[in-house]
PyMOL commands that place a pseudoatom at each C-alpha (Angstrom):
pseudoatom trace, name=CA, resn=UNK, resi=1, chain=A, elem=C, hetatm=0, pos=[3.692, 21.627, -4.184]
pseudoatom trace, name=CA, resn=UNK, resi=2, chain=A, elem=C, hetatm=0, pos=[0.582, 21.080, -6.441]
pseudoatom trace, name=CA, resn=UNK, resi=3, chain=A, elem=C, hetatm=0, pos=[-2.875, 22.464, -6.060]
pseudoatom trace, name=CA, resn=UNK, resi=4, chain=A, elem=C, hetatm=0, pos=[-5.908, 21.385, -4.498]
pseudoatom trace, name=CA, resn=UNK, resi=5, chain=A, elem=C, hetatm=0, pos=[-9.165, 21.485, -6.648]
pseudoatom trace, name=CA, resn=UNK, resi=6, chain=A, elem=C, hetatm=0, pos=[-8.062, 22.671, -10.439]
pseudoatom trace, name=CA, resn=UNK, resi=7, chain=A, elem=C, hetatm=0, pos=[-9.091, 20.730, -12.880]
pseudoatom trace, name=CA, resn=UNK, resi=8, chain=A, elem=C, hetatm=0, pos=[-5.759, 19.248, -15.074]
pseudoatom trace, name=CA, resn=UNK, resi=9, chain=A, elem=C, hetatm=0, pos=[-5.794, 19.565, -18.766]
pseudoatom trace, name=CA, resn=UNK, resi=10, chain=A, elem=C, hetatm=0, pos=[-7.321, 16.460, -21.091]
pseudoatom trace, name=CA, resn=UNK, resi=11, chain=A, elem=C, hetatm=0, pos=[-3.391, 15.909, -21.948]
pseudoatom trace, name=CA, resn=UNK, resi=12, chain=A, elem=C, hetatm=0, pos=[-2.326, 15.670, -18.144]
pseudoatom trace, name=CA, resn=UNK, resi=13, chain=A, elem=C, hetatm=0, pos=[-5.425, 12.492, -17.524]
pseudoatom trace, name=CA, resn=UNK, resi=14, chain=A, elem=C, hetatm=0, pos=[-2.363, 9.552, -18.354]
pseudoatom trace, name=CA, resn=UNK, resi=15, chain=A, elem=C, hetatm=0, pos=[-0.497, 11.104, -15.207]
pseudoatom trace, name=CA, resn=UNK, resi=16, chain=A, elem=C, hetatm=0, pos=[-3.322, 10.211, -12.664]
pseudoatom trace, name=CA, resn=UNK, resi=17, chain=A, elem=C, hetatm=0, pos=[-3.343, 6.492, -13.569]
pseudoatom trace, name=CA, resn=UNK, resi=18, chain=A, elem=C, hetatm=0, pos=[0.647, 6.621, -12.897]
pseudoatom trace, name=CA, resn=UNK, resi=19, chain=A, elem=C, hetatm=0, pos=[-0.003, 8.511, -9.555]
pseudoatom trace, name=CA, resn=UNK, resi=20, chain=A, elem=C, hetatm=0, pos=[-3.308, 7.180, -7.649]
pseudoatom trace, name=CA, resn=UNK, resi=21, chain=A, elem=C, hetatm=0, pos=[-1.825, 8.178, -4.062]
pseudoatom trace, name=CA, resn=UNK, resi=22, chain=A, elem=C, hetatm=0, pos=[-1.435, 11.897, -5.435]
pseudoatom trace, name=CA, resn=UNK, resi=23, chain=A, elem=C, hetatm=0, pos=[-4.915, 11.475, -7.313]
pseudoatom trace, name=CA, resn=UNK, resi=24, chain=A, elem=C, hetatm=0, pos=[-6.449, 10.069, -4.478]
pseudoatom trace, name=CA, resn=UNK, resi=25, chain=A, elem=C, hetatm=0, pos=[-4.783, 12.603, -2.141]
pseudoatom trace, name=CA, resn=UNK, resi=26, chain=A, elem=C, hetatm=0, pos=[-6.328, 15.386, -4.121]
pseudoatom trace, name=CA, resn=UNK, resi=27, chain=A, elem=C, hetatm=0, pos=[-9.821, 14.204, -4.210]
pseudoatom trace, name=CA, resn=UNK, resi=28, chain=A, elem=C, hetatm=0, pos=[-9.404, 13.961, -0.446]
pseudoatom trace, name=CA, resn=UNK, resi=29, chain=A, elem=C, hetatm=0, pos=[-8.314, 17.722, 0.204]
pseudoatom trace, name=CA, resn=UNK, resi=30, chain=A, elem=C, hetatm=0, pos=[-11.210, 19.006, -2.477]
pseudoatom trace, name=CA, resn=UNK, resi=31, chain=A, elem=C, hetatm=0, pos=[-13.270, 16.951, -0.302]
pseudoatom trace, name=CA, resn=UNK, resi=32, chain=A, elem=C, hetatm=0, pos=[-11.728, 18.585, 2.970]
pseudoatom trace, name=CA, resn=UNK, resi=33, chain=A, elem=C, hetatm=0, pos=[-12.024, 21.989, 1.258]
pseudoatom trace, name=CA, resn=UNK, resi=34, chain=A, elem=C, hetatm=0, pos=[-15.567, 21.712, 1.212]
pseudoatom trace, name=CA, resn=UNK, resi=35, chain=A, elem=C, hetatm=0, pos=[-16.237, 20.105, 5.224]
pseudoatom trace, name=CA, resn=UNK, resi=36, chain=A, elem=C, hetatm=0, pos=[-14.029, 23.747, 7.117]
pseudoatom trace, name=CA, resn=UNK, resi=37, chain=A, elem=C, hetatm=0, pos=[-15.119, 27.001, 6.626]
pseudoatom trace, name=CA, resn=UNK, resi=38, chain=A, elem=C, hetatm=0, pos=[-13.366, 29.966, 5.192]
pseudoatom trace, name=CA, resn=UNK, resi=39, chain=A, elem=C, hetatm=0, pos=[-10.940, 27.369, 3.352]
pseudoatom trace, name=CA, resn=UNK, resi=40, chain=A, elem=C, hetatm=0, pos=[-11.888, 27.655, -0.349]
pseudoatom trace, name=CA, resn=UNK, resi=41, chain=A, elem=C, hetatm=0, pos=[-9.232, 29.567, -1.638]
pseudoatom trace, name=CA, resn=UNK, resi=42, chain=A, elem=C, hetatm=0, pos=[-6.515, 28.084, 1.117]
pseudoatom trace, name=CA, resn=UNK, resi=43, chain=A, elem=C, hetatm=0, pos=[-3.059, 26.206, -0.188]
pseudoatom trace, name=CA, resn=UNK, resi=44, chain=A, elem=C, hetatm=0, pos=[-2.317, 22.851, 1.248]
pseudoatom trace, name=CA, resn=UNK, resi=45, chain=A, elem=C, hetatm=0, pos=[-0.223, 23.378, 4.181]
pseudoatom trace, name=CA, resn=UNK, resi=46, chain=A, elem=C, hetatm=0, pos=[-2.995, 26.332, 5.504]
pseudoatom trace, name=CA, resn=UNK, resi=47, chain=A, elem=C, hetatm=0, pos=[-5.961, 23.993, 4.381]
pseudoatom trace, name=CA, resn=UNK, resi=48, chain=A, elem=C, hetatm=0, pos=[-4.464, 21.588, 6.951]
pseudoatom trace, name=CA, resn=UNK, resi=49, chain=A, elem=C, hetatm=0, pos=[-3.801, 23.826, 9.622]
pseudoatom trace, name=CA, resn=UNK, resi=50, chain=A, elem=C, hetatm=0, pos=[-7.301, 25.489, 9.458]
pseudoatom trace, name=CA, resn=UNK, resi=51, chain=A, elem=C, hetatm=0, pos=[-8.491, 21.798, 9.989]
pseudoatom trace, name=CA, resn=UNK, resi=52, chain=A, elem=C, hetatm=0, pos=[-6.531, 21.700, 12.920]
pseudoatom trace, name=CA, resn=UNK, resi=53, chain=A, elem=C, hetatm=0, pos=[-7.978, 24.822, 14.177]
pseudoatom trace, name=CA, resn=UNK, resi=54, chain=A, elem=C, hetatm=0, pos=[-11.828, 23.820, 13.221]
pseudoatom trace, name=CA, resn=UNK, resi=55, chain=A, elem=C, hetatm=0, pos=[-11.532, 20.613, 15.042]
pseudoatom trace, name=CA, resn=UNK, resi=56, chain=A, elem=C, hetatm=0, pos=[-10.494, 22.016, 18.250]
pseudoatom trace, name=CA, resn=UNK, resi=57, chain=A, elem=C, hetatm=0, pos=[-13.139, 24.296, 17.362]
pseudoatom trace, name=CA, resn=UNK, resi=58, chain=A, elem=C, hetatm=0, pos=[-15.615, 21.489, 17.659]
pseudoatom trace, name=CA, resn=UNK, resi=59, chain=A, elem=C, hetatm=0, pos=[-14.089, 19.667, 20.031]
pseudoatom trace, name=CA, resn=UNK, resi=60, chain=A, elem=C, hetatm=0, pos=[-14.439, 22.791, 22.175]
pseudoatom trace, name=CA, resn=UNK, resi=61, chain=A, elem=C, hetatm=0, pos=[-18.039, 22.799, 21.385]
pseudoatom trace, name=CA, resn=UNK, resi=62, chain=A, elem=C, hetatm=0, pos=[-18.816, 19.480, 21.921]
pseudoatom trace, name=CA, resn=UNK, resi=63, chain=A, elem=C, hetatm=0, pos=[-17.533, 19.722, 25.823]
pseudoatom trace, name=CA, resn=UNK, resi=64, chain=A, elem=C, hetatm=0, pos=[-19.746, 23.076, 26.330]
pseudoatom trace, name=CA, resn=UNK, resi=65, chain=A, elem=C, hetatm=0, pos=[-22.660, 21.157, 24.970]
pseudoatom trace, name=CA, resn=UNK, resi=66, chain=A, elem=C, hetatm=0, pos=[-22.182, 17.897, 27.236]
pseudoatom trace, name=CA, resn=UNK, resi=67, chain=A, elem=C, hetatm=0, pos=[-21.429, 20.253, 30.422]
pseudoatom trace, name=CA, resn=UNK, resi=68, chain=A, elem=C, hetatm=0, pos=[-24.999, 22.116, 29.648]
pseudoatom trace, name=CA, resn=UNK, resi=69, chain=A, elem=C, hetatm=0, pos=[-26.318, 18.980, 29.324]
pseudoatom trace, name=CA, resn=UNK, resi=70, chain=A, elem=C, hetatm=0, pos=[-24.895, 17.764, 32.218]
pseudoatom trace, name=CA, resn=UNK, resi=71, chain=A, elem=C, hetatm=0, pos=[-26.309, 20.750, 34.314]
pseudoatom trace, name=CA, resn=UNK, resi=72, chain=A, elem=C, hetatm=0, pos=[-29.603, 20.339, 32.989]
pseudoatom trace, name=CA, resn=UNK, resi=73, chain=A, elem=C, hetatm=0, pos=[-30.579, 16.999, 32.862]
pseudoatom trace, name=CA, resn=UNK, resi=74, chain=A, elem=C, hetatm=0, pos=[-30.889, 16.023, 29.476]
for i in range(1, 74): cmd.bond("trace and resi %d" % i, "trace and resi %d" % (i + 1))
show_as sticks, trace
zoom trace
């Protein structure tokens, strides 16, 4: 498994141009790291499974928001 937001070493930079899916892949999760809460510190397979949990989190939201909205007219 690799990690998600260390920076490599200037001797490890040839490696990224051999592997853009994993390169790309990583800048994705940093990314994703920084959009849910409380997932800084979080390996992969938790990062992905606190997304999980935010979106249904928002999702959940969303629904109480259009049901107010619903009951009052807006």
């Amino acid at each position: 498994m690799f990690t998600v937001g260390k920076k490599r070493n200037k001797g490890v930079a040839s490696q990224t141009s051999r592997r853009p899916f994993q390169h790309m892949a990583l800048r994705r999760l940093r990314k994703l790291k920084k959009i849910v809460p409380d997932a800084h510190d979080a390996d992969v397979d938790v990062l992905l499974r606190q997304t999980a949990d935010y979106i249904c989190i928002l999702e959940l939201k969303l629904t109480v928001l259009r049901r107010v909205s619903a009951i009052y007219g807006v």
